[in-house]
C-alpha positions as CSV (number, residue, x, y, z in Angstrom):
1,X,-35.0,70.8,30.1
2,X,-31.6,71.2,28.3
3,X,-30.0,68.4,31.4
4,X,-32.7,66.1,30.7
5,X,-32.9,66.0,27.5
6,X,-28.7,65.4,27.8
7,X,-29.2,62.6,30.4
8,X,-31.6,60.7,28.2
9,X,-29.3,61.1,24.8
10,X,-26.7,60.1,26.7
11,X,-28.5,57.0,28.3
12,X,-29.6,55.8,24.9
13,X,-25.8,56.6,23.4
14,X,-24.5,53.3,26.0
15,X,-26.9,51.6,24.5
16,X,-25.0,49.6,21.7
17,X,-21.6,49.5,23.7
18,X,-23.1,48.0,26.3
19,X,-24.3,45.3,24.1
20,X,-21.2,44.3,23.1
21,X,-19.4,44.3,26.6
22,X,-22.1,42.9,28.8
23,X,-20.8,40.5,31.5
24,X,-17.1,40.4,29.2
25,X,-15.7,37.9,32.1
26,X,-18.7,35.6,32.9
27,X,-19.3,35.2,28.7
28,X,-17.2,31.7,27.2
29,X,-14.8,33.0,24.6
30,X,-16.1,32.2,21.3
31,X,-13.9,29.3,19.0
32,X,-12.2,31.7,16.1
33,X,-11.8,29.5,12.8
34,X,-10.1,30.1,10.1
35,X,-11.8,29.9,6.5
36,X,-9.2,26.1,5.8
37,X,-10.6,25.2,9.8
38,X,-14.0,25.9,8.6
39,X,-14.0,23.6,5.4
40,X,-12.4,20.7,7.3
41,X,-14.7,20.4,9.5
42,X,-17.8,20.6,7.0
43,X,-15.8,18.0,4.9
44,X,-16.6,15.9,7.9
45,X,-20.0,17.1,9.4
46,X,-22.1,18.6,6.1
47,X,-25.0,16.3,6.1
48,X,-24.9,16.6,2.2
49,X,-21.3,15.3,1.8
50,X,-22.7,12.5,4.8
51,X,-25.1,11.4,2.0
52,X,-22.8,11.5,-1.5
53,X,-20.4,9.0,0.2
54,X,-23.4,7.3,1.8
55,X,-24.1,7.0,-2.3
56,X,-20.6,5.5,-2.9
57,X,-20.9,3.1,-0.1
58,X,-24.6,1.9,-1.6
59,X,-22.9,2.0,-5.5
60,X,-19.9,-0.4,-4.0
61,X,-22.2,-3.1,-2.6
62,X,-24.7,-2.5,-6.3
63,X,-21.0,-3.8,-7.7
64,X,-19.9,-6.6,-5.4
65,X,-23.6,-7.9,-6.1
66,X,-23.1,-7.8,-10.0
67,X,-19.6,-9.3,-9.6
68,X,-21.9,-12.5,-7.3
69,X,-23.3,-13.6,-10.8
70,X,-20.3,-15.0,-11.9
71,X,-20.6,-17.3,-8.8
72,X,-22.0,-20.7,-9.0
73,X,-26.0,-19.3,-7.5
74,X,-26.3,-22.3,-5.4
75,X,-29.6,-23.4,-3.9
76,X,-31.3,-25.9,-1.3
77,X,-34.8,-26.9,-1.5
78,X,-37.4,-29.5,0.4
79,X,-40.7,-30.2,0.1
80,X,-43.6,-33.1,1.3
81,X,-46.4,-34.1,-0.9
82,X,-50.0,-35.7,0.6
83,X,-51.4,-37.9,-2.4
84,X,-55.1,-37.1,-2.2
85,X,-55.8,-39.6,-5.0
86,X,-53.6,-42.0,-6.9
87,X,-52.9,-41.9,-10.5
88,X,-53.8,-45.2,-12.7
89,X,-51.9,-46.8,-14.7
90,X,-54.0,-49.4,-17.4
91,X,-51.7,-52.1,-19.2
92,X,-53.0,-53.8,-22.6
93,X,-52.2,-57.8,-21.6
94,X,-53.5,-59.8,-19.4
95,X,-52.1,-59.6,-15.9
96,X,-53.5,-63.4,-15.1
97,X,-50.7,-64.8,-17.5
98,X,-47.5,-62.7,-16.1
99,X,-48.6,-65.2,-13.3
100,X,-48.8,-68.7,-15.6
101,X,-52.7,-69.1,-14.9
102,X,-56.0,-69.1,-16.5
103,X,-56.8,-65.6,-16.9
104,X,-60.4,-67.2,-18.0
105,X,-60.5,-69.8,-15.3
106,X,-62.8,-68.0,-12.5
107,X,-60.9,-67.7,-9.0
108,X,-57.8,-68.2,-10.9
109,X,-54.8,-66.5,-9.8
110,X,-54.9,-64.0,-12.6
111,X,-58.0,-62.8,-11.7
112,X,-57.3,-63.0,-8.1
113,X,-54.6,-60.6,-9.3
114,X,-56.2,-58.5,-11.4
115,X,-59.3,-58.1,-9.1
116,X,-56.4,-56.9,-5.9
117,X,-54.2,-54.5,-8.6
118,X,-57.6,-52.9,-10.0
119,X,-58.2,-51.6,-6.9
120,X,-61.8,-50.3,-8.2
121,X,-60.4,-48.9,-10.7
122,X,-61.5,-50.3,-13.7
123,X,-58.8,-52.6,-14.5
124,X,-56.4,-49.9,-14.0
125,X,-53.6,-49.8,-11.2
126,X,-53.1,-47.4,-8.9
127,X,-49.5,-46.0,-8.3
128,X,-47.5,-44.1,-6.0
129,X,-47.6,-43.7,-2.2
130,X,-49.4,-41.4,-0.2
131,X,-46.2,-39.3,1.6
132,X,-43.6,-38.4,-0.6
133,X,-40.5,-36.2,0.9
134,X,-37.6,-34.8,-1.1
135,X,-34.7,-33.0,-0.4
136,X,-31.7,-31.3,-2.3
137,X,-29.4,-28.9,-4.0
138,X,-29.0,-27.5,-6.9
139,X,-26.1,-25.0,-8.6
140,X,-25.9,-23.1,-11.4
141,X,-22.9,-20.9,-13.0
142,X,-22.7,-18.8,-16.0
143,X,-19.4,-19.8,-18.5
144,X,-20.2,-17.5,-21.1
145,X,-21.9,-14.5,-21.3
146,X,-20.7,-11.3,-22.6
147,X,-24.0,-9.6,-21.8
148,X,-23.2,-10.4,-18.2
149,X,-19.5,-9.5,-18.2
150,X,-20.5,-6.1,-19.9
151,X,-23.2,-5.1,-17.4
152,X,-20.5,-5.5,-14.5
153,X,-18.3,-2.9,-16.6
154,X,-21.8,-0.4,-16.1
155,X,-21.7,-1.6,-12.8
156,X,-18.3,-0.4,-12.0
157,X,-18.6,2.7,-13.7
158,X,-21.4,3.4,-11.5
159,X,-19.4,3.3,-8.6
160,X,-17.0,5.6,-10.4
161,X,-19.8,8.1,-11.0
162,X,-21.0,8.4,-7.4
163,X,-17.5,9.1,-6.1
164,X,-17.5,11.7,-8.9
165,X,-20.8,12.8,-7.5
166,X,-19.5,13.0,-4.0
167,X,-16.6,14.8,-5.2
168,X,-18.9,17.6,-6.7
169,X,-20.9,17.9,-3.7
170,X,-17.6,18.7,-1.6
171,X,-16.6,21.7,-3.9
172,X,-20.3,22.9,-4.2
173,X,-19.9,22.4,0.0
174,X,-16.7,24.2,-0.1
175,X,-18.0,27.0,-2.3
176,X,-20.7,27.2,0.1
177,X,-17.9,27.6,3.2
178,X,-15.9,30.4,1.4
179,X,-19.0,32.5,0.6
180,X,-20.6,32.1,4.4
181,X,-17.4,32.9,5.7
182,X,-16.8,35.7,3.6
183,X,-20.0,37.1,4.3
184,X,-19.3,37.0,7.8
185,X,-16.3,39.0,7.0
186,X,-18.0,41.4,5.2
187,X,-20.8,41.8,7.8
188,X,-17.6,42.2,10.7
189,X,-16.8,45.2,8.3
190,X,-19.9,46.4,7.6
191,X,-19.9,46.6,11.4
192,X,-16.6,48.8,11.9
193,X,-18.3,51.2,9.2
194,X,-21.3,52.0,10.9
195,X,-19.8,51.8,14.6
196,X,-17.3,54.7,13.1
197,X,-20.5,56.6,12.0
198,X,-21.5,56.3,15.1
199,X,-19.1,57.1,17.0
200,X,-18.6,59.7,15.1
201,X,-22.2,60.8,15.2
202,X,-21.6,61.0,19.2
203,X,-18.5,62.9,19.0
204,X,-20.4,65.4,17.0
205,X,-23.2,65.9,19.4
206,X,-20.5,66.6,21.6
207,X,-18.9,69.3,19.9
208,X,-22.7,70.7,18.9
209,X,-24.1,70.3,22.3
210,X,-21.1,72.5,23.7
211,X,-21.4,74.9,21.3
212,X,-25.3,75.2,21.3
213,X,-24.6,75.4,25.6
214,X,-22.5,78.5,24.5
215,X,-25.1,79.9,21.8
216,X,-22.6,79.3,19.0
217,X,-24.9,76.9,17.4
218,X,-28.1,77.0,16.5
219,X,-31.1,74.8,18.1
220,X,-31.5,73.5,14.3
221,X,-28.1,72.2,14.4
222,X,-28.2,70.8,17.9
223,X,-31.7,68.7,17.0
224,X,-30.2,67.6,13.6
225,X,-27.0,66.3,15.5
226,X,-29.5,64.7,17.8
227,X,-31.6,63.2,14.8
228,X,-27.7,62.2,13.2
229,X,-27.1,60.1,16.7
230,X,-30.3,58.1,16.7
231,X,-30.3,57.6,13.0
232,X,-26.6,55.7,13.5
233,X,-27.9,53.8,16.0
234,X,-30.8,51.2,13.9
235,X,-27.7,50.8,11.6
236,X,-25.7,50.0,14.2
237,X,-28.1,47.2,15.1
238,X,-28.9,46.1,11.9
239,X,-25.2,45.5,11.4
240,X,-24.8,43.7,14.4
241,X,-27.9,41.5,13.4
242,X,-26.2,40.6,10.3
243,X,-23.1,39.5,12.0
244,X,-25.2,36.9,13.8
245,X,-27.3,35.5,11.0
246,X,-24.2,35.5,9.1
247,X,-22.6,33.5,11.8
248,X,-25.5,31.1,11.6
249,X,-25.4,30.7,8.1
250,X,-21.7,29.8,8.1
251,X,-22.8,26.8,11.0
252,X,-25.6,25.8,9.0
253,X,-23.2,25.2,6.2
254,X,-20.8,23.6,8.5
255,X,-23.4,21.1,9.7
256,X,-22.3,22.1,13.7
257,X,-24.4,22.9,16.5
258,X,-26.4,26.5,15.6
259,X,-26.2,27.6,19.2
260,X,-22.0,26.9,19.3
261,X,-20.5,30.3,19.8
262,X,-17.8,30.7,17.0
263,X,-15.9,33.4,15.3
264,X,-14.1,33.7,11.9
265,X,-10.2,34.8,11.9
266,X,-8.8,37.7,10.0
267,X,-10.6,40.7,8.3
268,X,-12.2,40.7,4.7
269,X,-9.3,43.5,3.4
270,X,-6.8,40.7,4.3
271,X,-7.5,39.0,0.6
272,X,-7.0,42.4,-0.9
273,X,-3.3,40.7,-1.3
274,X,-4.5,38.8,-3.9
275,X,-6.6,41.1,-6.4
276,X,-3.1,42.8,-6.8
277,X,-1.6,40.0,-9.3
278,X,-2.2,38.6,-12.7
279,X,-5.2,36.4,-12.3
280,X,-4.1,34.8,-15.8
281,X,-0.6,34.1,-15.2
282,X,0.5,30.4,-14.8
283,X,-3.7,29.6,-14.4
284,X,-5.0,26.6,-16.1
285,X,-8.9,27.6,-17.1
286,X,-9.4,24.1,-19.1
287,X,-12.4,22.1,-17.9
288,X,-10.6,19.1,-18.0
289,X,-10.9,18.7,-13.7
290,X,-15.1,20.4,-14.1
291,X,-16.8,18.2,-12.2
292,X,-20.3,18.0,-14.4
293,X,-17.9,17.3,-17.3
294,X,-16.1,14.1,-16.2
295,X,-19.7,13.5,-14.6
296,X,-21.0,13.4,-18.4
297,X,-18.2,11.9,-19.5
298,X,-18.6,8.3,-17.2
299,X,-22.3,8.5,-18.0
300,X,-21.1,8.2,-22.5
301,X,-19.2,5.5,-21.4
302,X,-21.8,3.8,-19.5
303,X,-23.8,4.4,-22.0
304,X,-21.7,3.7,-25.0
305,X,-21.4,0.1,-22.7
306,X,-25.1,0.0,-22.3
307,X,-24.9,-0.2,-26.5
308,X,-22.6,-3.3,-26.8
309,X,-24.8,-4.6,-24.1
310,X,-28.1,-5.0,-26.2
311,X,-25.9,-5.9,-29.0
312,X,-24.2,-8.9,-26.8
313,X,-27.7,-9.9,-25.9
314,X,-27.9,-11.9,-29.2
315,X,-24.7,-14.0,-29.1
316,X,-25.3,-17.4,-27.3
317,X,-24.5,-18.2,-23.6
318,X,-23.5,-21.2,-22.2
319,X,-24.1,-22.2,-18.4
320,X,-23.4,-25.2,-16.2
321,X,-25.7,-27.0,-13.6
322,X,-25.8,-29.4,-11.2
323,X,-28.2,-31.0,-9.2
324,X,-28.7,-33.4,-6.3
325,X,-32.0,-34.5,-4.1
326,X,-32.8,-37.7,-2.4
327,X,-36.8,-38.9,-2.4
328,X,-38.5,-41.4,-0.1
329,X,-42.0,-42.3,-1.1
330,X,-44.3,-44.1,2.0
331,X,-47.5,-44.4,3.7
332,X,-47.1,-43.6,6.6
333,X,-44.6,-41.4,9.2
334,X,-42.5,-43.9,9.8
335,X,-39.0,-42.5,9.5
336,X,-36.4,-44.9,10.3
337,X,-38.2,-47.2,7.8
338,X,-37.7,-45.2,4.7
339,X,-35.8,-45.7,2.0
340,X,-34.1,-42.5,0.6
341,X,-33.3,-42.8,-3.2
342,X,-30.8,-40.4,-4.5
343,X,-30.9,-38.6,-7.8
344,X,-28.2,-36.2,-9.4
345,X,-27.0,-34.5,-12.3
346,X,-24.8,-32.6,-14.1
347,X,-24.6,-30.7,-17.5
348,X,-24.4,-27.6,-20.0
349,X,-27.0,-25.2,-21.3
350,X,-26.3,-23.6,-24.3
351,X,-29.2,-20.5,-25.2
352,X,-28.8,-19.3,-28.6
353,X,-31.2,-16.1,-29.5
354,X,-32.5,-16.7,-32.8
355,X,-35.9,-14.4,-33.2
356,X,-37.1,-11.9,-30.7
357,X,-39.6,-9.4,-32.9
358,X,-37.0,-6.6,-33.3
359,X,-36.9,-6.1,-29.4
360,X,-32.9,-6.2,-28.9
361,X,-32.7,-4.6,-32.4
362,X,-34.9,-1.3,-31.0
363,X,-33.2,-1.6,-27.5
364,X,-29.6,-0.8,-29.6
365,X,-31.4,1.6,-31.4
366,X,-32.5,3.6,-28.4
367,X,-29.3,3.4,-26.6
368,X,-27.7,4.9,-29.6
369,X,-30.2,7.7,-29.5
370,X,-29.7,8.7,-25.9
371,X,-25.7,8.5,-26.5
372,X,-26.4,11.1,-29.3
373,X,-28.3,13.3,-26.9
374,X,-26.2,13.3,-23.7
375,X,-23.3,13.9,-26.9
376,X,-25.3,17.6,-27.4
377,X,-25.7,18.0,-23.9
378,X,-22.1,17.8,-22.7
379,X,-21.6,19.9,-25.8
380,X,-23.7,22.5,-24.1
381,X,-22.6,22.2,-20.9
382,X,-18.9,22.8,-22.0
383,X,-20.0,26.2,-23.9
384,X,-22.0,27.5,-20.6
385,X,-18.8,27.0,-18.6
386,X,-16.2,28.3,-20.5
387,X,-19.0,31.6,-20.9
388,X,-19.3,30.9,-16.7
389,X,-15.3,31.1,-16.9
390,X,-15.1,34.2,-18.4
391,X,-17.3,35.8,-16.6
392,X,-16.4,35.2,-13.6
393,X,-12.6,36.1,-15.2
394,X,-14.1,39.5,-15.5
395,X,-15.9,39.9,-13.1
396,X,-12.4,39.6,-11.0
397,X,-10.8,42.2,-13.1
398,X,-14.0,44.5,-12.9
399,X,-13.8,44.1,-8.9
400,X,-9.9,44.8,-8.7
401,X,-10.5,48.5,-10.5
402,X,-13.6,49.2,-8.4
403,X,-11.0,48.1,-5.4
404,X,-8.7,50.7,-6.7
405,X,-11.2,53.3,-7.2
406,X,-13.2,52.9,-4.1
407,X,-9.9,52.7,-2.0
408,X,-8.9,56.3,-3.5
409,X,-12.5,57.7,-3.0
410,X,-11.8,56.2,0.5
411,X,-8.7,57.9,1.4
412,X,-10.2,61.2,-0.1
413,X,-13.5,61.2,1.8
414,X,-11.4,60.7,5.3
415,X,-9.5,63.5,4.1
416,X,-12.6,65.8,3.8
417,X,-14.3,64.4,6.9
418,X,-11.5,65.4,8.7
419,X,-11.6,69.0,6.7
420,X,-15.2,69.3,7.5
421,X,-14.5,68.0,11.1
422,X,-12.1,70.7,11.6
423,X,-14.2,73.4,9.8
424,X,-17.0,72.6,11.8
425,X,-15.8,72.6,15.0
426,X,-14.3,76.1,14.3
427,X,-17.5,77.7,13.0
428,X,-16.8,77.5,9.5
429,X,-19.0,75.4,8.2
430,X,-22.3,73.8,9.2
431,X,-23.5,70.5,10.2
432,X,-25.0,69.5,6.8
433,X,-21.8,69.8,5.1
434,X,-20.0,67.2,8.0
435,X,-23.3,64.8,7.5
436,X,-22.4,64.8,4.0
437,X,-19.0,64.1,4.3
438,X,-19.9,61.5,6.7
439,X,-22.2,59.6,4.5
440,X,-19.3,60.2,1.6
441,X,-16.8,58.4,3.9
442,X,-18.9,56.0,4.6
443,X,-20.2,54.7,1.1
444,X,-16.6,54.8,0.4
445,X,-16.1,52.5,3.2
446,X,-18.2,50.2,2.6
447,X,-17.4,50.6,-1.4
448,X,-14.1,49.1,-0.6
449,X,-15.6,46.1,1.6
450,X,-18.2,45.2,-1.7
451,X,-14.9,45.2,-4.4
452,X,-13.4,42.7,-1.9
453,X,-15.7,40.4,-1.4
454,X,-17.1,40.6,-4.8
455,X,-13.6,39.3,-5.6
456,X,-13.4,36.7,-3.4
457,X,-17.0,35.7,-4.1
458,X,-16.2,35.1,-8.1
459,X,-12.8,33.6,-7.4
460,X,-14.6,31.0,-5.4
461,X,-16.9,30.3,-8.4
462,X,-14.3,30.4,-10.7
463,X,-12.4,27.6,-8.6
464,X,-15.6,25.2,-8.3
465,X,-16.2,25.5,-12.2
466,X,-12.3,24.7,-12.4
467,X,-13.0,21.6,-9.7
468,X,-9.8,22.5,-7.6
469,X,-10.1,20.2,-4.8
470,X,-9.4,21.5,-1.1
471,X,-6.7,19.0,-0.8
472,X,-5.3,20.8,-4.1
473,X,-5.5,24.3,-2.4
């Protein structure tokens, strides 16, 4: 019983290790990035960068269109007109004596000719053709118009806002980076921790199972070394698990392939270097780079533009146009026999607002009321960063102390392990007092792990609120 129930321990201990080493030479090598690797290549592939500059392109053309206005707007136009019925014309004198006869004679020429132009129409003449074609241009161009001139200014500070939004959707995406990477870091220690508890756990088993073999240790403390062994192992998985959704997270963020096998370089403890210096010396914590600030700031302009805007819309404007068309009127389709007769112009408008019911008036009004607001807003906004600031500020500083502290309780839970290790393995103590030296060591561990990346974590806050570029870093 005692070799069986060994074999099958022992067959569920290879469990996890081979896991990890299955088929080692037939499996690709996985692509190791570092954390700058890993931002360049979402700068490139993150669908939601993709789209801001897809915003920037779409804001550029909403400009060159604006700037088209101060183009002469030249069009060309044709049309053909079927007369269904003829207008009439009526004259008051007599048509008979345009022609030097007897308009009361009867058969005289006037009435001949009045009787032919009447046309059964009363005495009326019908004129016009029955086809009438027409063909021609005509231009148009703005001289002055401040209205116009002013709404290209909004225009252009549209396109300066997109490229300000694109600009905060790269930090928010390299925020993103840094926090999936770190968590993969964390996970990759998380990892060491509970394979060294397992490990651990196994050499214990060891040491137990020989002594129980030998009746120096009880059956209780053989079964609960047994129950210590399986117990690591869940953990052991779980940790493993996290690696690989961490993993995916980091791709997802990346905007890559989810099924490319990569891996991230260097170990969470390696920014430990940088809790260990002044986090206010030679910083600059103004918001004068904060992305959501200058964002609010090009959106008072715009709108302090949009103002002068209504108000321009009551000072006159003066246009020129131009115009040119040829017309041939006939009765029949008879092409090569018409007569094209050209008509053309060429002048100024001048468009002076004079009364308009208050509308431009309220317009100026309103535009003054929502510079006002977006006034209390960036007000706000500034106070909820610079509160954002500190916190993060100490929440630094609080993770550099629990650093320190959970780096002493580290070194002094190994210590005792290794006491307790010892001590048990000479019959001085039992196997409670190693578990709980184990699980000591081990929240110690991973204490150490958290200060980090909650360091890390906050100082990549802190540099989004801050908007330090990539390029910057």
């Amino acid at each position: 019983m005692k070799r069986l129930v060994s074999l099958t321990l022992a067959t569920i201990l290879t469990i996890p290790v081979s896991a990890q080493i299955a088929n080692p030479e037939t499996a690709p090598a996985p692509v190791v990035l570092t954390l700058d690797d890993a931002i360049v290549i979402a700068l490139s592939e993150n669908i939601s960068v993709k789209v801001a500059d897809k915003e920037i392109t779409r804001s550029q053309y909403a400009l060159k269109g604006t700037y088209a206005s101060l183009f002469p707007q030249v069009d060309g136009s044709g049309s053909y007109q079927r007369t269904i019925k003829k207008q009439v014309m009526y004259m008051d004198f007599d048509m008979g004596s345009m022609f030097g006869g007897d308009s009361s004679e009867e058969g005289g020429a006037g009435s001949q000719s009045s009787s032919q132009g009447s046309g059964g129409s009363g005495g009326g003449i019908e004129v016009g053709r029955w086809n009438t074609f027409s063909t021609g241009i005509q231009a148009a161009m703005p001289l002055v118009n401040a209205q116009l001139w002013k709404n290209i200014k909004i225009s252009g500070e549209d396109v300066e806002l997109a490229v300000e939004k694109a600009r905060a959707s790269r930090l928010d995406m390299i925020t993103q980076v840094k926090q999936a990477f770190y968590a993969v870091q964390l996970a990759k220690e998380a990892y060491k921790v509970y394979e060294e508890v397992y490990d651990n756990a196994v050499e214990n088993f060891r040491q137990t199972e020989m002594r129980y073999n030998a009746q120096k240790a009880s059956e209780l403390d053989y079964t609960r070394a047994k129950v210590a062994v399986a117990n690591a192992i869940p953990n052991l998985y779980d940790a493993e698990n996290n690696i690989d959704m961490t993993l995916w997270q980091l791709k997802a963020v990346m905007g890559i392939d989810l099924d490319m096998d990569i891996d991230v370089f260097g170990e969470l403890q390696d920014n430990a270097a940088l809790m260990f210096r002044d986090i206010h010396e030679n910083d600059d914590f103004s918001l004068e780079n904060n992305s959501t600030m200058k964002q609010l700031e090009i959106q008072a302009e715009q709108l302090a533009d949009a103002i002068k805007m209504q108000q321009y819309a009551a000072l006159p404007t003066l246009s020129l146009a131009f115009a040119y068309s040829v017309n041939a009127m006939t009765n029949d389709f008879n092409f090569r026999e018409y007569r094209w007769s050209p008509y053309s112009y060429v002048g100024l408008s001048l468009s002076i607002p004079i009364f308009a019911g208050g509308r431009r008036h309220n317009a100026v009004k309103q535009s003054k009321v929502q510079y006002e607001q977006l006034q209390l807003q960036a007000l706000n906004t500034e106070r909820q960063l610079k509160i954002a600031i500190r916190q993060y500020l100490n929440q630094m500083e609080t993770s550099m102390k629990s650093y320190e502290a959970a780096k002493e309780a580290e070194e002094a839970a190994r210590k005792a392990y290794g006491i307790a290790t010892q001590s048990f393995n000479l019959g001085r103590s039992t196997l409670t007092d190693l578990n709980d030296a184990q699980l000591a060591l081990t929240q110690a561990s991973l204490g150490v792990s958290q200060a980090v990346y909650s360091f890390v974590l906050a100082k990549a806050s802190l540099e989004q609120t801050l908007g330090k570029d990539f390029s910057e870093e």
